[in-house]
RODO-2510 file (C-alpha; in nm, 4 decimals, decimal comma):
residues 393
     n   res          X          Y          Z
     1     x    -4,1208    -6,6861    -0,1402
     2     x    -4,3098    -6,7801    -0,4792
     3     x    -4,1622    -7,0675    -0,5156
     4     x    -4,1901    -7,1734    -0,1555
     5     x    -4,5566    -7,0918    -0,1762
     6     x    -4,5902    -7,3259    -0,4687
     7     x    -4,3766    -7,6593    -0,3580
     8     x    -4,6492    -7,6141    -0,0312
     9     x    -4,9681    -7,6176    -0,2193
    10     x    -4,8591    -7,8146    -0,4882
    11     x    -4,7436    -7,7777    -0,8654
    12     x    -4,8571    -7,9587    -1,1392
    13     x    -4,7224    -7,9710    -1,5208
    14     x    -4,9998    -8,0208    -1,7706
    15     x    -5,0567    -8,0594    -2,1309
    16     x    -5,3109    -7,8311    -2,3148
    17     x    -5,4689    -7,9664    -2,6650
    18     x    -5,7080    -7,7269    -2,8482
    19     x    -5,8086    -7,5046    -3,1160
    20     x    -5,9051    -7,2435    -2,8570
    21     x    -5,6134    -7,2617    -2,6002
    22     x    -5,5231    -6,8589    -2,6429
    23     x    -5,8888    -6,8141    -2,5015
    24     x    -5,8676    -7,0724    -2,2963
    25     x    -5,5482    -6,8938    -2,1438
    26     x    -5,7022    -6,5593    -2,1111
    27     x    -6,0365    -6,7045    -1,9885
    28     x    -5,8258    -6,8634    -1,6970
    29     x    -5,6142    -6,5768    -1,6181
    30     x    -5,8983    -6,3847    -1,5690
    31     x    -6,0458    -6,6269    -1,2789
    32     x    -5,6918    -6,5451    -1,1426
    33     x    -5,5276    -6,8259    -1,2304
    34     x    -5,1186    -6,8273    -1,2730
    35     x    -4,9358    -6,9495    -1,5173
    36     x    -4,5551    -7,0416    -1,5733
    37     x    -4,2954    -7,2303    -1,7773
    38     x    -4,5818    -7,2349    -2,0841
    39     x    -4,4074    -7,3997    -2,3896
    40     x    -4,5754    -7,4541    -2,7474
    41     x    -4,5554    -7,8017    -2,8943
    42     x    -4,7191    -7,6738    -3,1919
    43     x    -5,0288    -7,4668    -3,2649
    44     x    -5,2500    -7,6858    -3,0724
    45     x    -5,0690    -7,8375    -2,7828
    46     x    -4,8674    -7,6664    -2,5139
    47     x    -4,7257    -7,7490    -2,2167
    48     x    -4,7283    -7,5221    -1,8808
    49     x    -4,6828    -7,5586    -1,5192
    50     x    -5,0493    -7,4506    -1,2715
    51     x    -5,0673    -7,4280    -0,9544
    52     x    -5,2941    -7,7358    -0,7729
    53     x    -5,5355    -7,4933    -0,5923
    54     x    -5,6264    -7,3674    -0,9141
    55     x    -5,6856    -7,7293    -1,1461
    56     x    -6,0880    -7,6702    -1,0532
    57     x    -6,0880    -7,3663    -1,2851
    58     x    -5,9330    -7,4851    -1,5888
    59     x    -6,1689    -7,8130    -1,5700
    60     x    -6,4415    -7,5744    -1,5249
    61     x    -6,3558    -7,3594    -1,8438
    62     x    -6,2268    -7,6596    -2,0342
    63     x    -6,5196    -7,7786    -2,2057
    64     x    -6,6566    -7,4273    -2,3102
    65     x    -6,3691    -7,3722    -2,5306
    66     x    -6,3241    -7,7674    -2,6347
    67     x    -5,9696    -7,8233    -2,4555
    68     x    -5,8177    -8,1622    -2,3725
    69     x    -5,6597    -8,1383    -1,9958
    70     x    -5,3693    -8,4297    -1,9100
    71     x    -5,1234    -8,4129    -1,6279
    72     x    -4,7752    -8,5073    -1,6787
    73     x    -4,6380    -8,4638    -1,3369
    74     x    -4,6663    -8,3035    -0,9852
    75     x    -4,4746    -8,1582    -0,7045
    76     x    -4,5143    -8,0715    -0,4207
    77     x    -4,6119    -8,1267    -0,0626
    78     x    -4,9492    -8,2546    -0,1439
    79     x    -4,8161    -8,4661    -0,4195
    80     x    -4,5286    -8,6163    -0,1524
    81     x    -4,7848    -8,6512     0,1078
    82     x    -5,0254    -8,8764    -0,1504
    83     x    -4,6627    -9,0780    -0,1716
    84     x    -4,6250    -9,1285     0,1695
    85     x    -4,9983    -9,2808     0,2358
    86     x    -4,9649    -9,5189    -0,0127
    87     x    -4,6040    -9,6325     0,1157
    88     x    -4,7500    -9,6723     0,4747
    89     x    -4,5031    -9,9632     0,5624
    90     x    -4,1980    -9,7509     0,4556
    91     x    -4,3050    -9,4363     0,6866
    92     x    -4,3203    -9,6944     0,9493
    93     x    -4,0168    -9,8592     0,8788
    94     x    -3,8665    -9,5460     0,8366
    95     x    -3,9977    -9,4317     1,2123
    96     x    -3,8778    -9,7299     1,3778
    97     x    -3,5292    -9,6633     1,2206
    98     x    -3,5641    -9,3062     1,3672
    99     x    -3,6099    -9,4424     1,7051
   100     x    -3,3925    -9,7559     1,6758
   101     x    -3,0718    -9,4686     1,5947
   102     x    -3,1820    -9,2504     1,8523
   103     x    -3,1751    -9,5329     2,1130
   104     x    -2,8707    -9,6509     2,0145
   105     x    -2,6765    -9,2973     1,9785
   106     x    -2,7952    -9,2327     2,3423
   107     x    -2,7038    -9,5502     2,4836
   108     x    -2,3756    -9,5330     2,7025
   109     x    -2,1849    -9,8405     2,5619
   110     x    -1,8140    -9,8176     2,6998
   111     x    -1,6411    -9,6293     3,0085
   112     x    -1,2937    -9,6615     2,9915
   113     x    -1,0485    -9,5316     3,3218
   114     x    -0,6962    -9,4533     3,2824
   115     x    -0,4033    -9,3424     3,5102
   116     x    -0,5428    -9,4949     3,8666
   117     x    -0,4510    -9,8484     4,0204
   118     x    -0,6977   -10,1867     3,9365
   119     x    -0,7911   -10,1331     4,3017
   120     x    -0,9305    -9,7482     4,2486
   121     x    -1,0372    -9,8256     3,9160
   122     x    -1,2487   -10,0369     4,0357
   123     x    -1,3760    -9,8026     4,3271
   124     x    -1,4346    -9,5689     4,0588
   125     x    -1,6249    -9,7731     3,8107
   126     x    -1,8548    -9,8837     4,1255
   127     x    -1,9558    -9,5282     4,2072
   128     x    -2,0619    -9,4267     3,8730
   129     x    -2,2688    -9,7345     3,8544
   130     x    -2,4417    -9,6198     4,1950
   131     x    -2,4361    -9,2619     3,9895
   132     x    -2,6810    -9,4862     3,7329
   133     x    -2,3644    -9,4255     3,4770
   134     x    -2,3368    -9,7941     3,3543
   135     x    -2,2791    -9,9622     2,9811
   136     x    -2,6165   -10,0121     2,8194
   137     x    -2,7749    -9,7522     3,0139
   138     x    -2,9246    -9,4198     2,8479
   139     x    -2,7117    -9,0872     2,8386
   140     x    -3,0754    -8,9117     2,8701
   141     x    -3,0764    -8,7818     3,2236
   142     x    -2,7469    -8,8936     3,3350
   143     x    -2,5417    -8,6398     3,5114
   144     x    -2,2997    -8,4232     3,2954
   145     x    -1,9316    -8,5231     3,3305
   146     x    -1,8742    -8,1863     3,5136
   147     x    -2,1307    -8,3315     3,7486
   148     x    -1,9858    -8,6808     3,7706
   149     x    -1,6526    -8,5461     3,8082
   150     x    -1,7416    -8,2929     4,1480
   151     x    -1,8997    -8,6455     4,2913
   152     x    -1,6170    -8,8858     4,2208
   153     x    -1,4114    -8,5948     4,4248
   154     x    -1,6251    -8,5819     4,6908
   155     x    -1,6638    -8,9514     4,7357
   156     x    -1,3400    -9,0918     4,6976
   157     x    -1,0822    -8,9519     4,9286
   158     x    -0,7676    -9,1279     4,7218
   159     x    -0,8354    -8,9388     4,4253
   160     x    -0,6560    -8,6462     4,3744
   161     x    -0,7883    -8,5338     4,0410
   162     x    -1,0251    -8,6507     3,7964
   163     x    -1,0892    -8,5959     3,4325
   164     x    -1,3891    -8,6552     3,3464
   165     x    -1,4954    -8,6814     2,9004
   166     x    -1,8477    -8,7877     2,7346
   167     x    -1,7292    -8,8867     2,3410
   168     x    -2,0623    -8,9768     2,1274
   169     x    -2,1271    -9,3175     2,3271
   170     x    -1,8526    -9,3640     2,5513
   171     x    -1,6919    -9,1624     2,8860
   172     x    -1,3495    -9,1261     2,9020
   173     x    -1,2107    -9,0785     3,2627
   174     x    -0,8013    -8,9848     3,3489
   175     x    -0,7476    -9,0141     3,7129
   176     x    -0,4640    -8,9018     3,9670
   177     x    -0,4222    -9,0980     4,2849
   178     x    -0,2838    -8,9302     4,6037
   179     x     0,0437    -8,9600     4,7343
   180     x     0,1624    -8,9879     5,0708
   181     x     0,5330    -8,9387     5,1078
   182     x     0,6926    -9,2041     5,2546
   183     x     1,0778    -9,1692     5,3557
   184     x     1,0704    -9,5762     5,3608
   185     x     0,9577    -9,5765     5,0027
   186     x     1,2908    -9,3850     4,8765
   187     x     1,5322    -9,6624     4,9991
   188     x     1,2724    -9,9151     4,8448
   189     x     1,4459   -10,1216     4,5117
   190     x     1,2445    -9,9640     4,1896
   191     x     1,2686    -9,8843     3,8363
   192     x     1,2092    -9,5788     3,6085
   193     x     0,9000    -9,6616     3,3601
   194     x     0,7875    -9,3960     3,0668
   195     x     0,4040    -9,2761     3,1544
   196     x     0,3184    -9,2008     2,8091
   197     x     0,4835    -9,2674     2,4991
   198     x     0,7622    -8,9924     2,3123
   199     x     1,1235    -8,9523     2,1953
   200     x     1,4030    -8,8943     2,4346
   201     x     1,5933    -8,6207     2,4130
   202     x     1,7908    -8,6116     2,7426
   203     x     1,8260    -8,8568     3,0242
   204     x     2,0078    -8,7888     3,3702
   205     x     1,9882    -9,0721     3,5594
   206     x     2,0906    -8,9982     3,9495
   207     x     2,0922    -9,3864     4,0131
   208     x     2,0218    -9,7249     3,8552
   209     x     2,1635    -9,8401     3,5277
   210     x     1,9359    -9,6886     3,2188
   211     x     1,7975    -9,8327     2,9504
   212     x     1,7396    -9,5985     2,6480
   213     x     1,9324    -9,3727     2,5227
   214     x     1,8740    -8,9912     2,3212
   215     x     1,6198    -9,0364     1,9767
   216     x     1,4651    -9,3777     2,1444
   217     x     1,1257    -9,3780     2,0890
   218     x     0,9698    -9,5379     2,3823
   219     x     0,6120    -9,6591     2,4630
   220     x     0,3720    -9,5865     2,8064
   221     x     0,5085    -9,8602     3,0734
   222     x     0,8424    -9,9254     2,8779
   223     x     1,1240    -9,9283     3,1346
   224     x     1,3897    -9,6305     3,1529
   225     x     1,6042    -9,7135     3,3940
   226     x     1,6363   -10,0219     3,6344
   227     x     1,7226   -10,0760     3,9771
   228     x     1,9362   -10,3847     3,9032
   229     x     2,2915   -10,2861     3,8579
   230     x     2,3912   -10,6180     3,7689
   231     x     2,2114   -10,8569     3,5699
   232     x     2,1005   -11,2383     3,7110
   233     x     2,2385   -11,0295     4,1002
   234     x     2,0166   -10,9106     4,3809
   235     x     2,1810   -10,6177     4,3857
   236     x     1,9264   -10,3636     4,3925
   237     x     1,8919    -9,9645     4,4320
   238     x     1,6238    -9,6946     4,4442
   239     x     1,6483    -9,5714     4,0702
   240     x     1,6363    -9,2182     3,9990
   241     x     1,6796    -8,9670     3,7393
   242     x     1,4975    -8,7792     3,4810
   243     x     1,4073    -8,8838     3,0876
   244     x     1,3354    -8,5479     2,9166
   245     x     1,1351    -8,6850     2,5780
   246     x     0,9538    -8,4955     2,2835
   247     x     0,5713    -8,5850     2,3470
   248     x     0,3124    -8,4334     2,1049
   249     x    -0,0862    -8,3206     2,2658
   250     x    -0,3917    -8,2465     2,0155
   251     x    -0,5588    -7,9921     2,1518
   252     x    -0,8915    -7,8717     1,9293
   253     x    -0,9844    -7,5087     2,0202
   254     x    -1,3329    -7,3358     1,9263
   255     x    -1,3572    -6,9341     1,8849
   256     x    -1,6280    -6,7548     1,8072
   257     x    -1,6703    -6,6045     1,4608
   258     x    -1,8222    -6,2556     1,5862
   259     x    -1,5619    -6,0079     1,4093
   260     x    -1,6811    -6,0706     1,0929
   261     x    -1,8586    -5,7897     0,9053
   262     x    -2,1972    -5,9244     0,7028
   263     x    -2,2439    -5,7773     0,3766
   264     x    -2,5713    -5,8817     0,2212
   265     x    -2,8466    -5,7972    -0,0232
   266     x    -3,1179    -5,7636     0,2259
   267     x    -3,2272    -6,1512     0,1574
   268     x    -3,1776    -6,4307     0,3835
   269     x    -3,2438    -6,7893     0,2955
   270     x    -3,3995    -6,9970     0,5457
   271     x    -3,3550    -7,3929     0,6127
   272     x    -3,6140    -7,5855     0,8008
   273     x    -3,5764    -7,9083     0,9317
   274     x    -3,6897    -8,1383     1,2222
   275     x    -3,4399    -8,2724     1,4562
   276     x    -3,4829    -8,6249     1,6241
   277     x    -3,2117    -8,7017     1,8268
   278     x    -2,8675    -8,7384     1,6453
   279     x    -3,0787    -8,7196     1,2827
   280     x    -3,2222    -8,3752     1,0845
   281     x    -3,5024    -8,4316     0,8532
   282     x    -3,5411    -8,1585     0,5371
   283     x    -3,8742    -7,9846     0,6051
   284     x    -3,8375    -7,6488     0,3674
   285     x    -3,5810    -7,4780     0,1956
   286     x    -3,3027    -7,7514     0,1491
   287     x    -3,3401    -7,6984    -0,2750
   288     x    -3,2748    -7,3657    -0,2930
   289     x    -2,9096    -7,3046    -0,3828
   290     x    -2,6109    -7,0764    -0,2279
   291     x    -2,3778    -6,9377    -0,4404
   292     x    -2,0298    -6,7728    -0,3161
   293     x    -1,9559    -6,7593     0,1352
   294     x    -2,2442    -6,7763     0,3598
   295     x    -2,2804    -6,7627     0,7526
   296     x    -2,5177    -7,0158     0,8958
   297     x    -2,7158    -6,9173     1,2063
   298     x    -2,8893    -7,1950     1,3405
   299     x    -3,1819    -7,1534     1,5728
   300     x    -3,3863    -7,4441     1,7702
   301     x    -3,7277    -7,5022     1,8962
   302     x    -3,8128    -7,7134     2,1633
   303     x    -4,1038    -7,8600     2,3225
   304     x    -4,1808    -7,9743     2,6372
   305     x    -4,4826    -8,2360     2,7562
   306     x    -4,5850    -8,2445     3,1235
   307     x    -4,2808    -8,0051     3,1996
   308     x    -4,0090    -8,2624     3,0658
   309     x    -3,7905    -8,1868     2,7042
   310     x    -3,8891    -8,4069     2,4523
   311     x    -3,5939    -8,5194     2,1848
   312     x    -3,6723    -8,3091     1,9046
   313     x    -3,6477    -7,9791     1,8083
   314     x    -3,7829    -7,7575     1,4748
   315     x    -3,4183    -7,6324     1,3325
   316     x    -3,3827    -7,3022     1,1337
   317     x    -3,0857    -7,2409     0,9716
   318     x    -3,0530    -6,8515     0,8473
   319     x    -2,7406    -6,8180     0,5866
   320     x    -2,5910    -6,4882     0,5374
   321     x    -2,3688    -6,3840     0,2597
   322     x    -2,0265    -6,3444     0,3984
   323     x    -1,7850    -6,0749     0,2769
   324     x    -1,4903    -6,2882     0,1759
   325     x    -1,1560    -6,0956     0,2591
   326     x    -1,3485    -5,9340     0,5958
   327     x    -1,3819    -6,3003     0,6845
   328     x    -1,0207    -6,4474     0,5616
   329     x    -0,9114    -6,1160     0,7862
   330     x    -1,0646    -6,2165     1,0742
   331     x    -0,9794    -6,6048     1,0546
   332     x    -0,6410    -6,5354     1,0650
   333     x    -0,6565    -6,3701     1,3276
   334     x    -0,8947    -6,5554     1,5376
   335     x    -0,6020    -6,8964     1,4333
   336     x    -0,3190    -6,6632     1,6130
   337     x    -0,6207    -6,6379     1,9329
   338     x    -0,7148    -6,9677     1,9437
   339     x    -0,3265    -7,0728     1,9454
   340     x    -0,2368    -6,8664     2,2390
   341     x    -0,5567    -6,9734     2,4079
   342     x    -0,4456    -7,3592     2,3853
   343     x    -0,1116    -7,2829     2,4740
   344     x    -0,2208    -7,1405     2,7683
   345     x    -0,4963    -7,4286     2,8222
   346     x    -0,2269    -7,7095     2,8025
   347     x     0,0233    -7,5259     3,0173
   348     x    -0,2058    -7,5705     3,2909
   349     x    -0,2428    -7,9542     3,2395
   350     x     0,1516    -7,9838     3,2063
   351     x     0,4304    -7,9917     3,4672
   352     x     0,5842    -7,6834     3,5631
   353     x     0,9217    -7,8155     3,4527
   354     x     0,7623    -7,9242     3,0869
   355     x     0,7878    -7,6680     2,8184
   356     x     0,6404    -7,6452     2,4465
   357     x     0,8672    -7,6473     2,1970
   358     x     0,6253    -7,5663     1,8883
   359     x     0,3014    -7,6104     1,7205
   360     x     0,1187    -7,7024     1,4133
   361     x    -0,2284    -7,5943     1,2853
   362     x    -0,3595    -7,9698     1,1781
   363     x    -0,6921    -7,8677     1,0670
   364     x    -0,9011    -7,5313     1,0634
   365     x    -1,2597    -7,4923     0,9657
   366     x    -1,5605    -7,1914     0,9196
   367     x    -1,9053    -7,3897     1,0687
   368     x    -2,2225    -7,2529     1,2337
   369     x    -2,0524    -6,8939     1,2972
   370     x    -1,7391    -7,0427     1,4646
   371     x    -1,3835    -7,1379     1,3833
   372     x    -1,2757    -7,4848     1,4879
   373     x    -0,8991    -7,5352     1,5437
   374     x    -0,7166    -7,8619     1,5691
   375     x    -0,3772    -7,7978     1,6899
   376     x    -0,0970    -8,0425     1,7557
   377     x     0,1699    -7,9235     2,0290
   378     x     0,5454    -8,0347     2,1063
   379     x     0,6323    -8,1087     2,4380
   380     x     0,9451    -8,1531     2,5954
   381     x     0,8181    -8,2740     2,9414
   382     x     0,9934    -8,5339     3,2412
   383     x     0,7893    -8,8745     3,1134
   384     x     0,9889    -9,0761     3,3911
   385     x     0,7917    -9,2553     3,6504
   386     x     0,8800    -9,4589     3,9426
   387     x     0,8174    -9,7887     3,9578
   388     x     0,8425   -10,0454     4,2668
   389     x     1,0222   -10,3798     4,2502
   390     x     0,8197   -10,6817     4,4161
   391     x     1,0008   -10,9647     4,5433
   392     x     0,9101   -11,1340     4,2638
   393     x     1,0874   -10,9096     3,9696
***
């Protein structure tokens, strides 16, 4: 806390020239003055570090006992604050770059729709701009996708599902579009087309002629199987069949790090910084250094004027000294949790025919009191779609 109390109030490192410094010294000491990192150039010079509060005193006592006073350098608050005033146009260049990031990482810039037709893509992309969710618009205030999802339900009756995904400036969206069965549509001439890309494994095709075989890698949209039995002939039937392929799914997982026993020394170090937006500015405590595993627990302050948020926040960070095999312990197995919880997570997104043959751990990481797991997952899943020939094909 000394030193904390000193970078505040300021620091300064003088030099001391004199025949009476060792009186000098005592003389100040006495007026409660504190002194630290004193080093003897010879037997009339030193060099010593004062605290700023305190610089009134020694020029008060200086010229009773004949001492020469020069300052060789400062830190500090004080001293940084003196910096900034005299670089005016750099704080407000600085300020303007704040608020030129922060407009531009909460600015919606892209929304991208996938698995829907043009027709209720377009549908869709018309009722989030009457939801005021529209490129170049800001995220601040705009519905969550949780939100936007329940009303893109609600208001469009073809929509059987909807996925709705915020990622830093864009929103993802993955749609499926009702079906209504139609006996008419199973005599109707089509193909088989991949919906997403693997490696085929099996293929039973009921009818048509196919088109890839086992350990073909195929892309979304490539055709499977055709319609056309003969080549340059209308002769045309209603292909169908199943392509069994090897597809792979990244699934990142998130536990919480709350096993973990804390051993520490009774000390906790303590971060302070302001938060504007997307950016963190160092207030306090950034220089002092960690040695061995620590725990971060991060805490925020926010303000509101006239009853409305405003984008920045006071961040304290508390680290904790982690004991390391009680943590390596628990990490393990929080990675065999976090697994079985993804399994489980991407089961419910798959068909009930499509089964996981394995999984990988890609990447695993400690951060903020939480385990992050990015997991990639083989699928053997039915990728074959039907596809309707116009009279044009």
């Amino acid at each position: 806390m000394g030193n904390q109390h000193d970078f505040i109030h300021g620091i300064m490192t003088v030099r001391v020239r004199g025949k009476l410094i060792e009186p000098f010294l005592q003389a100040c000491t006495r007026r409660g003055c504190q002194i630290s990192n004193m080093k003897w150039v010879n037997d009339e010079e030193i060099i010593m570090s004062i605290r700023l509060n305190e610089w009134t005193i020694y020029r008060q006592l200086r010229k009773k006992y004949r001492i020469k006073l020069s300052i060789m350098e400062g830190k500090g608050i004080p001293f940084l604050y003196k910096q900034m005033i005299r670089r005016t146009s750099l704080v407000i260049a600085f300020v303007m770059a704040v608020v030129f990031i922060f407009l531009l990482s909460n600015t919606l810039w892209s929304i991208k729709v996938d698995g829907l037709t043009p027709e209720l893509e377009a549908n869709v992309e018309s009722k989030l701009k009457s939801y005021g969710v529209s490129p170049g618009k800001l995220t601040i205030g705009m519905s969550d996708p949780n939100e936007i999802q329940s009303k893109l339900l609600n208001d469009i009756p073809d929509l059987l599902w909807v996925g709705v995904k915020k990622q830093g400036t864009s929103y993802q969206l993955y749609g499926v579009e009702k079906t209504i069965h139609d006996t008419d549509k199973n005599n109707r001439p089509s193909n088989l087309v991949a919906a997403k890309k693997g490696m085929v494994v099996k293929a039973f095709i009921k009818k048509g002629r196919p088109l890839v075989g086992v350990y073909d890698v195929v892309k979304k949209g490539q055709p499977l199987a055709t319609g056309i039995l003969v080549d340059d002939k209308d002769t045309f039937v209603h292909a169908e069949g199943e392509v069994i392929a090897e597809t792979w799914y990244k699934v990142e997982q998130t536990l919480p790090l709350k096993q973990v026993v804390q051993l520490t020394d009774g000390e906790v170090e303590k971060q302070y910084s302001v938060s504007i937006g997307p950016i963190q500015i160092p207030v306090w405590g950034w220089w002092s250094g960690k040695e061995g595993m620590y725990r971060e627990e991060a805490q925020a302050t926010k303000w509101e004027i006239l009853g409305k948020q405003i984008p920045i926040q006071l961040m304290t960070v508390n680290h904790y000294r982690i004991d390391q095999h009680t943590l390596e312990a628990t990490k393990e197995n929080l990675k065999k949790v976090g697994v079985q919880a993804a399994s489980q997570s991407l089961k419910q997104y798959l068909s009930k025919d499509s089964e996981i043959k394995g999984e990988k751990v890609l990447h695993q990481r400690n951060e903020n009191g939480k385990v992050k797991l990015i997991l990639l997952f083989k699928v053997h899943e039915n990728i074959a779609v039907t596809k309707y020939i116009s009279q044009g094909d």
